[in-house]
C-alpha positions as CSV (number, residue, x, y, z in Angstrom):
1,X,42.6,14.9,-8.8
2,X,46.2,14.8,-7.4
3,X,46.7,11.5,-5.2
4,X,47.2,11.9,-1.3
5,X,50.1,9.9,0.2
6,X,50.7,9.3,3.2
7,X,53.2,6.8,3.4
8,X,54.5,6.9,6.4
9,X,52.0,8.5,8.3
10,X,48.8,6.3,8.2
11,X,48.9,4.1,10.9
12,X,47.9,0.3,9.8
13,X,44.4,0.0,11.9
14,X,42.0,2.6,11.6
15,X,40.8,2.6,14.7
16,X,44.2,4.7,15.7
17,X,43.0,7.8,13.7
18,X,40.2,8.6,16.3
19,X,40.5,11.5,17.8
20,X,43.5,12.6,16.0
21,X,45.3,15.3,14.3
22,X,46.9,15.9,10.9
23,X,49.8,16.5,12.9
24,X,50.1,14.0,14.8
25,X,51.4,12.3,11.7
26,X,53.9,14.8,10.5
27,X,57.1,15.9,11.3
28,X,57.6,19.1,9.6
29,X,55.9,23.0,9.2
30,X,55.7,22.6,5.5
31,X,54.3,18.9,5.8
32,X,51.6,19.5,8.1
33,X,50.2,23.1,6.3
34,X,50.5,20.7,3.3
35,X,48.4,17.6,4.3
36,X,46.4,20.0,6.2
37,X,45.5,22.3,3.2
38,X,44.5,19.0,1.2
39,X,42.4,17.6,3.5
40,X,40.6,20.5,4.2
41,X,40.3,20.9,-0.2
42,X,38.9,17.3,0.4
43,X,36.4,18.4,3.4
44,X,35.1,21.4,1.3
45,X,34.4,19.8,-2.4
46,X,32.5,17.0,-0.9
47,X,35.4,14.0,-1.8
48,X,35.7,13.2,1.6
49,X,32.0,13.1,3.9
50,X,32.2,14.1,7.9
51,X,29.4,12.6,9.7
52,X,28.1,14.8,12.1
53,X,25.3,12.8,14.4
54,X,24.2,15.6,16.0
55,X,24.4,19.6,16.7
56,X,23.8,21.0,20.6
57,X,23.2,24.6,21.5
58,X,26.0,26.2,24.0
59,X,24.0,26.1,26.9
60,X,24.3,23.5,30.4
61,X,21.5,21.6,28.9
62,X,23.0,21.4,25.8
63,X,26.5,20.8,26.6
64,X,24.9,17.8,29.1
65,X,23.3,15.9,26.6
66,X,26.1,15.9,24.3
67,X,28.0,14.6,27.1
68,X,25.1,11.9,27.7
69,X,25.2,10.6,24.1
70,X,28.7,10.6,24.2
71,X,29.5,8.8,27.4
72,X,26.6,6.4,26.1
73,X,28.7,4.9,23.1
74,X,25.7,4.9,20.2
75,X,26.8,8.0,18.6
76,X,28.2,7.7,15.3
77,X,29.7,10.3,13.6
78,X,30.9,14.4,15.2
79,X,29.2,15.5,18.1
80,X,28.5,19.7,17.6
81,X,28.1,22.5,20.2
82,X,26.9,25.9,18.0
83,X,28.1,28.4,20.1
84,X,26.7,30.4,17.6
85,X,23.8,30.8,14.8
C-alpha cells in the first residue's frame, strides 16, 4: 500500500480533527480530490474503521434522540439519521 502524507496538513493534537474536512487541510483542487479519493480507498477496503454508535430513523422522534445522545456527551463514534432504507 502507497503511504499517505500529510505533512503539512495534520494538525499536531488530534483532538483538532473533530468535526473536520479533508479540505479543511488543503489548499489546492487537485490536492483535495487527491487526499479525498485516498481516504475514501481507505474507508471502503476496511484499512481505516468509522465507528458509527448508532443509526436513527428520519423522523421527530428519531432526529430528537440523536440530538439527546448527542448533547449528552457519552456517544462515541458517528451519530446516523437513514433517511432512507
Amino acid at each position: 500500500m502507497g503511504s499517505l502524507r500529510f505533512p503539512r496538513c495534520i494538525p499536531s493534537h488530534t483532538s483538532a480533527l473533530r468535526g473536520s474536512r479533508v479540505a479543511n487541510y488543503t489548499v489546492t483542487l487537485e490536492e483535495r480530490n487527491h487526499y479525498g479519493a485516498e481516504l475514501w480507498r481507505l474507508v471502503s477496503d476496511g484499512t481505516l474503521k468509522i465507528n458509527i454508535h448508532a443509526e436513527y430513523s428520519f423522523t421527530a422522534e428519531g432526529v430528537r434522540q440523536a440530538h439527546t445522545d448527542l448533547t449528552t456527551g457519552k456517544t462515541t463514534g458517528k451519530l446516523l439519521i437513514k433517511v432512507a432504507d
